[in-house]
N, C-alpha and C positions, 0 to 999 in steps of 0.2 A: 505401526507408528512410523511417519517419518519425519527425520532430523534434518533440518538446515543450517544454514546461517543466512543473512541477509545484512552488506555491509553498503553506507551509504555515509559516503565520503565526499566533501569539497571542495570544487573544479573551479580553477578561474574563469570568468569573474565571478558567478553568484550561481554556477551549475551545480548540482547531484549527479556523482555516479553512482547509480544502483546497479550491484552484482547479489548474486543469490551462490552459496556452493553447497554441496552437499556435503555430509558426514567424515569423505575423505577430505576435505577440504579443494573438491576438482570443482572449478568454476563450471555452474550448467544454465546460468543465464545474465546476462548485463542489457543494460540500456544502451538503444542506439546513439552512437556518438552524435549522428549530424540532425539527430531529432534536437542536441539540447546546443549545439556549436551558433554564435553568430543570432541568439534568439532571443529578442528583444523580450518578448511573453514572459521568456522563462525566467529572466531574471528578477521580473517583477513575484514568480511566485509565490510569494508571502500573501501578496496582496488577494484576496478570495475572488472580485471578482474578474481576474484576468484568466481566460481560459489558456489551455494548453494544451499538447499532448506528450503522451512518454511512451516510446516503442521499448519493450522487451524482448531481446534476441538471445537465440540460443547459440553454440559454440560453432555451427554452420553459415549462421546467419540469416535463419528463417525466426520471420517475426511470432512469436509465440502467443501472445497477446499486448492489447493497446486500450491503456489507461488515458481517458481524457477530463479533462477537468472542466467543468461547465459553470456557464455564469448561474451564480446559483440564484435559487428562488428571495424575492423578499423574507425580508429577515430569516435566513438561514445563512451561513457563512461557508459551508464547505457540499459540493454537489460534483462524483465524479461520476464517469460511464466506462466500465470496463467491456470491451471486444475481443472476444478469442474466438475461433472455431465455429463462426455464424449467430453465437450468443451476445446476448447484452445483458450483463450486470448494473443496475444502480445505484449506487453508495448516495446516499444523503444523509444529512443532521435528521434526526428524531426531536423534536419539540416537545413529545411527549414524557420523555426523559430527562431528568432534572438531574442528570449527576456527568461527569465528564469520564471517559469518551459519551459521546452521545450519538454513536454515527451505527447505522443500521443498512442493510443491503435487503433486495426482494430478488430472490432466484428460483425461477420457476415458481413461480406465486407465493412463494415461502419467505416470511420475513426473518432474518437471522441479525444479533444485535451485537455491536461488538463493544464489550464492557471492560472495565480492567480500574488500574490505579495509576495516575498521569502521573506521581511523584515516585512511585517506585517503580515506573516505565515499563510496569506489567500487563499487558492486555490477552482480552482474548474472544474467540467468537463461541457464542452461545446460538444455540438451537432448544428452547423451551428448558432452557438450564441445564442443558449438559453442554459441556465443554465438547468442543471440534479443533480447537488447536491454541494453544498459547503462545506468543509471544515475548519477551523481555528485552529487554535494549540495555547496552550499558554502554559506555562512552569508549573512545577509539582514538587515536591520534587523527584528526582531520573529520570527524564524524561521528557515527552511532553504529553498533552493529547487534543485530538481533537474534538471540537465541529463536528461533522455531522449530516448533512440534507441533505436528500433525497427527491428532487420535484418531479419527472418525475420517472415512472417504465416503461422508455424504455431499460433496461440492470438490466441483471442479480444483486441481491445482491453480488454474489463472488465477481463480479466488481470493486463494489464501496468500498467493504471494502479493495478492494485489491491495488486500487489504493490510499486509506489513507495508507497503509501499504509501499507502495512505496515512497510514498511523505512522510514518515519520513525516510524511509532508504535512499534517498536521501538528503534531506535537514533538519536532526534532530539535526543538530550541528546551524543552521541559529537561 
């Protein structure tokens, strides 16, 4: 099993810093600064269909993986594209599913759904009902930051961190 945190906190004017640390609490990845400095997109990110992007960088500063947010389909409201290491991840609304979170990835032909409870800011990704790693957020001076656990090393780490990164640009305001 592995433990993180993932804290995401309020830059002026309307930025997110995402940092991830591990269990000692030693920083092991953040968002590129001058991906979110001076960028008109991002401060619109509330709004679903302004695209984006968000580089994550390691303590070197090699990019680890890059979350992009796409103009999403009709009538769906949230569609991202995760790049790390030649792969592409991508996170869209599930229609099919009638309860919130409603946001599902396909990795390597494998549909994985990530489900939880928006009011007690608990999530988590499922794989035909078993749990792969849970989430919880509680509230932060300037932000949210997120307990994570990781069971299961059936997907990539970009994944998992990518998808805490999601489930707050989604529901950071819940």
């Amino acid at each position: 099993m592995i433990r993180c945190t993932m804290r995401a906190t309020s830059r002026p004017p309307a930025a997110m810093a995402y940092a991830f640390y591990d269990a000692d609490g030693l920083k092991i990845l953040h968002n590129k600064d001058d991906a979110l400095v001076d960028r008109f997109d991002y401060i619109l990110r509330e709004l679903p269909m302004i695209p984006y992007t968000l580089s994550l960088i390691d303590a070197d500063g090699n990019e680890r993986f890059r979350l992009e947010r796409k103009t999403p389909p009709p009538f769906q409201t949230h569609a991202f594209q995760l790049s790390f290491d030649g792969e592409v991840v991508d996170f869209f609304e599930d229609k099919a599913r009638f309860s919130l979170p409603n946001l599902s990835f396909i990795y390597r032909e494998k549909k994985y759904d990530i489900v939880g409870f928006v009011r007690n800011r608990e999530f988590f990704i499922e794989e035909d009902e078993l749990k792969l790693m849970s989430m919880t957020a509680s509230p932060v001076a300037g932000g949210k930051e997120y307990a994570v656990a990781i069971y299961e090393d059936a997907l990539p780490l970009a994944v998992y961190f990518a998808a805490v990164i999601i489930m707050d640009i989604c529901f950071h305001n819940y």
